[in-house]
N, C-alpha and C positions, 0 to 999 in steps of 0.2 A: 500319506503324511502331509498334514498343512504346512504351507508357507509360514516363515517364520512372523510376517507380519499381521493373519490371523490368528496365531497363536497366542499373540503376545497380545491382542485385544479383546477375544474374546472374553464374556462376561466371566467373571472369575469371584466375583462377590455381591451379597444383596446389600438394599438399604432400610434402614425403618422407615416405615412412611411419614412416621413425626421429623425425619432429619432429611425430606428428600423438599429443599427448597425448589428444585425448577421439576415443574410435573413436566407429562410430555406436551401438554397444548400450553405451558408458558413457553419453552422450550422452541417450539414452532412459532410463540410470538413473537418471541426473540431473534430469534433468527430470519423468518420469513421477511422482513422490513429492513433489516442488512442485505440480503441478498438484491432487493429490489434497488436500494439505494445504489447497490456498487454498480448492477447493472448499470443503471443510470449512467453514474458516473463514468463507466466505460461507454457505453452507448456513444456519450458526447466525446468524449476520445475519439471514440471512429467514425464519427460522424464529423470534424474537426478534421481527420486525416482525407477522408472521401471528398468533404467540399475542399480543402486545399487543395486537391490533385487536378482540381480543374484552372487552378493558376500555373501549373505546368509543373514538371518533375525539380527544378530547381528550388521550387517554394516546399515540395514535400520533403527534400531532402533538410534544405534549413531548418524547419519546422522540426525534424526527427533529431537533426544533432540536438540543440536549443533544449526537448522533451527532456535529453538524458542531465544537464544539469538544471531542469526544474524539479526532473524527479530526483537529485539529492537531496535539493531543498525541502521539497514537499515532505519526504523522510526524514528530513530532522523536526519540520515541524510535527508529523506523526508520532515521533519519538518520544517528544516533550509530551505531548497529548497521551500520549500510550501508557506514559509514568505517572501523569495525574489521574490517570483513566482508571487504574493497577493501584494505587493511593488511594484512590477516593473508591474502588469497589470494596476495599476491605473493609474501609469505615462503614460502607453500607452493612455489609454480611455482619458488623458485631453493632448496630446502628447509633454508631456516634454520629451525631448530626453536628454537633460544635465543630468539630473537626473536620467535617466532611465540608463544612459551606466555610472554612477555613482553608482548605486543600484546595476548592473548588473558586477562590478567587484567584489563590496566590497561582494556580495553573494558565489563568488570561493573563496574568502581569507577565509571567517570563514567556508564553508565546507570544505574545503581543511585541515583547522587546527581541527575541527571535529574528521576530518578522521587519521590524523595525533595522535591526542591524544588517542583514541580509541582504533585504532593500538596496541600503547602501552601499554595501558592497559593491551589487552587480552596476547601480548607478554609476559610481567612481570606478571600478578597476573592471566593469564586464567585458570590455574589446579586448586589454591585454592577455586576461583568461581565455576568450574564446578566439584571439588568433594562436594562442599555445597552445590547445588542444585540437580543435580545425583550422590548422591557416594551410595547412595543405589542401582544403576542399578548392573547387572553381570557385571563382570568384562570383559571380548569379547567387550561388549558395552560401556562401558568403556572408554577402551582403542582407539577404534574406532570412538568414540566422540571427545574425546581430540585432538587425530590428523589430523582431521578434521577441529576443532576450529581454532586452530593452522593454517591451511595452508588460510582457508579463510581469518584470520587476513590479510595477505600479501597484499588482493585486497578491504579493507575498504576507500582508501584514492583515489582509483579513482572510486568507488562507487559514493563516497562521491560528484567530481568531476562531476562524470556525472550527477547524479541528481538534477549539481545546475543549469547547464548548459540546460538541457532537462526541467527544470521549467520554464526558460530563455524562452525558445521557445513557450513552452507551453504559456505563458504567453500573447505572442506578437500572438498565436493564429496561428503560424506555425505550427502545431503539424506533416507535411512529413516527414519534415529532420529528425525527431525523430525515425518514423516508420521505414527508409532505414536505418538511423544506429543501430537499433534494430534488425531488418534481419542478417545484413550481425554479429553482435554480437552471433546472436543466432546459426547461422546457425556453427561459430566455435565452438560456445560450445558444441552445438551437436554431432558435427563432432568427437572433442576431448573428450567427454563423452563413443562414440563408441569407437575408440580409445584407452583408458586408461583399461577402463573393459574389452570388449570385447578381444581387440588386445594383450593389454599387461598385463593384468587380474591387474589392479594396484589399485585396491578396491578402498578405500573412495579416495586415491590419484587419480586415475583416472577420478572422476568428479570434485575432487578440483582445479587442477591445471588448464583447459580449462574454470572455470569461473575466475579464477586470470588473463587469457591469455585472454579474452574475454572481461572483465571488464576495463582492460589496455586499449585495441583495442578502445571499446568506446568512454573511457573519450578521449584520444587521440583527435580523430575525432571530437566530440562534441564542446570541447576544440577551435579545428582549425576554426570547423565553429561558434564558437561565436565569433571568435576576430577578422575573414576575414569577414563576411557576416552573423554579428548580427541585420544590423540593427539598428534602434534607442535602441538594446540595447549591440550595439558593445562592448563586453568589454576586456577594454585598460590597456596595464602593469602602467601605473599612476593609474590607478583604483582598481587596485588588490594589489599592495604593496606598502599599504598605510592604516591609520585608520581613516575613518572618523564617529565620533562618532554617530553624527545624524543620519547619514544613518544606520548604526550598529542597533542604538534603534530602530528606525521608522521597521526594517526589525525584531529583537531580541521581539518586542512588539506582531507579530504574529507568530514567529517561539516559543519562551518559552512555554508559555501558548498550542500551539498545540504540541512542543515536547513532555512536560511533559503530557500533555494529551497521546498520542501515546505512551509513555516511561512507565505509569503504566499501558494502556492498555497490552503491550507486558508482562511487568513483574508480572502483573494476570495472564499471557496465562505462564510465566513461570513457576511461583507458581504453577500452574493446572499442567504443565506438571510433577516436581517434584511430585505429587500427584498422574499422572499417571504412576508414575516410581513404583507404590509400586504394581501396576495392572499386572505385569508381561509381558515378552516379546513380548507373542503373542498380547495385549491391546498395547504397544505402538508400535511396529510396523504397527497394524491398526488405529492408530492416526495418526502415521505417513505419512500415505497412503490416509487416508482421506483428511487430510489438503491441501494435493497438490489437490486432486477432487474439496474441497472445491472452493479454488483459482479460479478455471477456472470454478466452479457454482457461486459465483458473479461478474465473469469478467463486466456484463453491469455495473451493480454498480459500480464497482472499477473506470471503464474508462469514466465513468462520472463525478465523482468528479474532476479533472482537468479542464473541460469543464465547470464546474459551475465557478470554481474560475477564468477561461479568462473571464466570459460572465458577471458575475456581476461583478468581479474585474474592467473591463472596464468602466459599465454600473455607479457603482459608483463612479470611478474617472471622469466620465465625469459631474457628477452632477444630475444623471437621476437617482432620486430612481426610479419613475414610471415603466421607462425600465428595472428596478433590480426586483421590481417585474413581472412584465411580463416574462420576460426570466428565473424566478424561479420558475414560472407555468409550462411554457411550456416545461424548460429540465427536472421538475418533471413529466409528461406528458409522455415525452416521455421515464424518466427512468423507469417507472411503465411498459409501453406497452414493451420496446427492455425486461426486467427480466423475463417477465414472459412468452415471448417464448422461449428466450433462456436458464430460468430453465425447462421448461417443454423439449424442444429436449435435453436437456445434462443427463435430470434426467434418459430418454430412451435408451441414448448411454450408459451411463457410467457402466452398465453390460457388454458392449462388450467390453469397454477400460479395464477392471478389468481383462479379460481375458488374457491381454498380462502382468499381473504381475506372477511372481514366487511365491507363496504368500499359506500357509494355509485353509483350507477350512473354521474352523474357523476365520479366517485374515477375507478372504473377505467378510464374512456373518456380520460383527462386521462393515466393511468399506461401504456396502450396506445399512445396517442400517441409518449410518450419513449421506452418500452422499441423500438419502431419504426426512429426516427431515432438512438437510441444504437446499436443492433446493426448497422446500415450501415456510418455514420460509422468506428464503432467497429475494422471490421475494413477500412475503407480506410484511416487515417491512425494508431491506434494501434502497432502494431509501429516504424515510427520514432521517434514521440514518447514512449514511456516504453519497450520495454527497450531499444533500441537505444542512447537517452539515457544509460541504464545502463551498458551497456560502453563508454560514452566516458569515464564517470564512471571507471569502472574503471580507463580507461589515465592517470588522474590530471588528464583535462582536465574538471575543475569548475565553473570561473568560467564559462564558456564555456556548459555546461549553464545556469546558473543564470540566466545573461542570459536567454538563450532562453524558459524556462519563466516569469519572470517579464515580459518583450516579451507571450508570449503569452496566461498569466493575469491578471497582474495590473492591466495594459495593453487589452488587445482583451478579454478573456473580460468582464469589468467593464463596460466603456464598453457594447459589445454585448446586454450583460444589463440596463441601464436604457434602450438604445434599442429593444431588442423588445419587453421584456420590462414597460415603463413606459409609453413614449411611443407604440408601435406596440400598446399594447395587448392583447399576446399570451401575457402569465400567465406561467406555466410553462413552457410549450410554446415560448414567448421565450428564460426562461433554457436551456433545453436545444440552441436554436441556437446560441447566443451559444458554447456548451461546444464547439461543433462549428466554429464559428470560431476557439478558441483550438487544438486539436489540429492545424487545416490548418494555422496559423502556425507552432506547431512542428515539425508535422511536416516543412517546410519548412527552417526554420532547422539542423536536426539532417542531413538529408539533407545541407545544402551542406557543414556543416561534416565531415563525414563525409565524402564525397567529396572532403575537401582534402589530408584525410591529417596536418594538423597533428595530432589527435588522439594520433596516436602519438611523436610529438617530448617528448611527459610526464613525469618520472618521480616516481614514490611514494618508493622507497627504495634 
């Protein structure tokens, strides 16, 4: 008898070849240059995490609390980006271009001013926030968080930027231009990573200031190629400073409901972290350490969810549920087969990447541990619960998503994380089952809903 999760994927219906928009080698073009990019993306992550360890274990812990409210931020900017992204691929699949380079400005103005507010925030009120959540850490850690929070602030507003613009594309199913500005982005921050620590020993400053310098560089670029050679989703200063309400809702209708999805997801992952501030230094520095392995053990997943939301995005602005479902088999299909070789070869290196950390023998037996149980987990229950989440998102069913991921984070991943991880006594290694209990919830709730087929009942525009 099969598992119920190849039951429920296998192929179950053909398509005409007049109605099958993504053959398999766009398919592969589309996707292969996301994966590269996230790689990237993570790469410098942990390469950010490795050269700070050689500023000593206080610097990696600051550095690791600080990560978890950048990464709420980064997720609300991804939010807004993911709703213009979801907006503006329908336009493409029924090819209104008016509207599409209409969508495609008004989505830089509200990241833009995102980023801009945020900004300010952490400017004005960052110390009071971050002695509320870590002011229980040592003090070394501390102070090394703070100043770090603080310099990252400076680069949220072309974050902000790039990500509406790199949705832009992603959307219209370009996903190159992305990858080559992702390179030559990465390839500075590296550069300036060696640089700052190594060269000029400039601790948290030294990986700060090459992603400020790096994050600029991009939106920049990003920026020029969407207003030169966007495309039907060129977008024009008419476009960008100006309010058009419709468009704002029609965009705000899938970015809300996934922010604030995204937004308590992170501020669970914050709560938890506060939680692991009481674990002692040597526990969060190997959380800290883990997360970045994490990252690059669900890279297939991660860089599928994008691909979900151009392929049904399209499929249902052109009016083809049929093709929304078809193409939500098959990229489920293939997220299942790329996870679970690529958790299996990562799960085998990442003893030898461990080795180029400066790090505890306790550290890295506590990091062993998680990177272990995340790369299983990881490629048994992720492909349903984040990209598959994603093209539901895409056919306009939001709410729906949001419940779910908030049932299973902010509900079970929570409660689970002070019963392992407090009362059973089990550290870290607690919170990381706890993560594994929220993903089989959702991965649960997504399948059923997905199976119901209401997901396609939706519409965006």
């Amino acid at each position: 008898m099969k598992p119920i999760v190849l039951k429920l994927i296998e192929p179950r219906m053909t398509l005409d070849d007049s109605r099958k928009r993504f053959g398999n080698r766009m398919l592969v073009g589309l996707i292969v240059p996301i994966i590269v990019e996230q790689f990237l993306l993570l790469l410098v992550g942990m390469a950010d995490t490795l050269m700070i360890s050689y500023a000593g274990e206080a610097a990696v812990s600051g550095v690791s609390l600080v990560n978890q409210l950048n990464m709420l931020f980064i997720m609300i900017f991804s939010a807004v980006a993911a709703g213009g992204s979801v907006v503006a691929s329908q336009y493409a699949g029924c090819r209104d271009e008016k509207n599409g380079r209409l969508a495609s400005g008004q989505l830089v103005m509200i990241s833009a001013l995102a980023g801009i507010l945020i900004t300010a925030f952490i400017l004005i009120l960052g110390h009071p926030v971050f002695s509320l959540l870590f002011g229980n850490v040592e003090a070394d850690v501390f102070e090394e968080g703070m100043l770090y929070l603080r310099l990252s602030a400076y680069s949220y507003i072309a974050l902000a930027v790039y990500n509406a613009a790199a949705g832009l594309f992603r959307a219209m199913g370009r996903t190159r231009e992305i990858m080559y500005v992702s390179i030559i982005m990465n390839v500075i921050n590296v550069a300036g990573n060696a640089i700052g620590v190594f060269g000029l020993h400039a601790g948290v400053r030294g990986v700060a200031y090459p992603s400020l310098i790096s994050r600029v560089f991009a939106a920049v670029v990003m920026m020029w190629l969407l207003c030169t050679r966007g495309g039907m989703m060129t977008a024009a200063a008419r476009n960008i400073f100006t309010w058009n309400g419709t468009m704002i809702r029609r965009i705000l209708h899938i970015a809300v409901p996934n922010g604030l999805e995204n937004g308590l997801f992170q501020l669970a992952k914050v709560a938890l972290t506060s939680i692991i501030a009481l674990f002692g230094t040597i526990q969060i520095a190997a959380y800290g350490v883990a997360q970045s392995f994490w990252g690059m053990g669900a890279l297939f997943s991660i860089a599928m969810g994008p691909a979900f939301i151009t392929v049904i995005g399209q499929s249902m602005g052109a009016g083809d549920k049929d093709a929304a479902e078809y193409y939500s088999r098959k990229l489920l299909r293939m997220t299942y087969l790329g996870g679970v070789v690529w958790n299996l070869a990562y799960l085998v290196l990442s003893p030898l990447f461990l080795k180029l950390y400066d790090l505890s023998t306790e550290t890295v037996r506590l990091v062993l541990i998680m990177i272990v149980l995340h790369c299983i987990f990881n490629a048994m229950l992720a492909p349903p619960a984040f990209p598959l989440s994603s093209g539901l998102r895409a056919a306009g069913d939001v709410r729906y998503t949001m419940v779910a991921s908030i049932v299973a984070t902010v509900v079970c991943r929570v409660a689970f994380s002070v019963l392992f991880g407090i009362f059973m006594h089990m550290g870290v290694v607690g919170i990381t089952l706890a993560m594994v209990v929220d993903w089989a919830v959702k991965t649960m709730l997504i399948l059923v809903r997905w199976k119901s087929g209401k997901w396609k009942e939706y519409r965006v525009i």
